[in-house]
C-alpha positions in Angstrom: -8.8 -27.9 2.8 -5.8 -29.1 0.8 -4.9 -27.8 -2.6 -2.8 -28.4 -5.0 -1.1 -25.7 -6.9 -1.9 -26.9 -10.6 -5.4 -28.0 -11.2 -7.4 -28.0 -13.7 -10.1 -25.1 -14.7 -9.3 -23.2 -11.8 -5.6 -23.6 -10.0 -5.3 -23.6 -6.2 -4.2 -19.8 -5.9 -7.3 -18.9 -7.9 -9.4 -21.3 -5.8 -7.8 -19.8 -2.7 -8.4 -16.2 -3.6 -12.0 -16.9 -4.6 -12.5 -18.7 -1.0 -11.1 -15.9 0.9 -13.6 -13.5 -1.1 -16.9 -15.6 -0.6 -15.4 -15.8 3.4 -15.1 -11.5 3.3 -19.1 -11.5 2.6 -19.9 -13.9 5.1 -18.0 -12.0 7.4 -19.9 -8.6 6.5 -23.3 -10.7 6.7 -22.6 -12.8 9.8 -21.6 -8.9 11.5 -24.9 -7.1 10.2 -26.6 -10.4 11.8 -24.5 -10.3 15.2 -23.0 -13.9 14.2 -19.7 -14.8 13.4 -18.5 -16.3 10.4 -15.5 -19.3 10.1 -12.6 -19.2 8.3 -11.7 -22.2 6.2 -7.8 -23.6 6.8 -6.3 -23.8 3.3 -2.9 -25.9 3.0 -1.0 -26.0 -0.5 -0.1 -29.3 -1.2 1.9 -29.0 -4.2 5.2 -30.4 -6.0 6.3 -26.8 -6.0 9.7 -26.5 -3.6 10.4 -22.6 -4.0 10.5 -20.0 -1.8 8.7 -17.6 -4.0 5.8 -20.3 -4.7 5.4 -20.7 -0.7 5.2 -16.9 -0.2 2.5 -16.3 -3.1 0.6 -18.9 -1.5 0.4 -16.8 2.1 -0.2 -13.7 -0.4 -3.4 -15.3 -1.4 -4.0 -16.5 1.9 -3.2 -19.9 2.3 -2.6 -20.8 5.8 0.3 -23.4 5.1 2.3 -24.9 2.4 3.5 -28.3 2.0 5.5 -30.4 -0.7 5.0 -33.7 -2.3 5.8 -36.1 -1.4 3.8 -35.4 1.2 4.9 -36.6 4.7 2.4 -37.5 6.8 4.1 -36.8 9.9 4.4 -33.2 8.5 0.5 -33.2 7.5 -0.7 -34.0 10.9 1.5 -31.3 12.8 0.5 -28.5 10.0 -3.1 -29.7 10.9 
């Protein structure tokens, strides 16, 4: 899933965090039910280029971060 730092109603570390926390009850439900849940890959696409930005995107867990413009090369490797 890509997402962009700044958009609108809900930005992508509030998207992120909300992902992560629908995930944590599947988790709990797919282990009461002896399945297993998946985890969603999240990448930041974002015109963002600071260090700080990058680390409070892992903080929310975001599994990558990547700048615009966005290199294609770079896209397919972080995939």
């Amino acid at each position: 899933l890509l997402v962009d730092l700044q958009m609108p109603v809900m930005d992508g570390y509030a998207a992120t965090a909300r992902i992560r926390e629908l995930e944590g009850g599947l988790s709990s439900k797919a282990s009461e039910n002896s399945g297993s849940a998946c985890r969603v890959p999240i990448i930041a696409l974002t015109a963002h280029a600071m260090a700080s930005d990058e680390q409070k995107c892992k903080g929310v867990g975001m599994d990558a971060y990547l700048t615009k413009p966005l290199n294609l090369e770079e896209l397919t490797k972080t995939m």
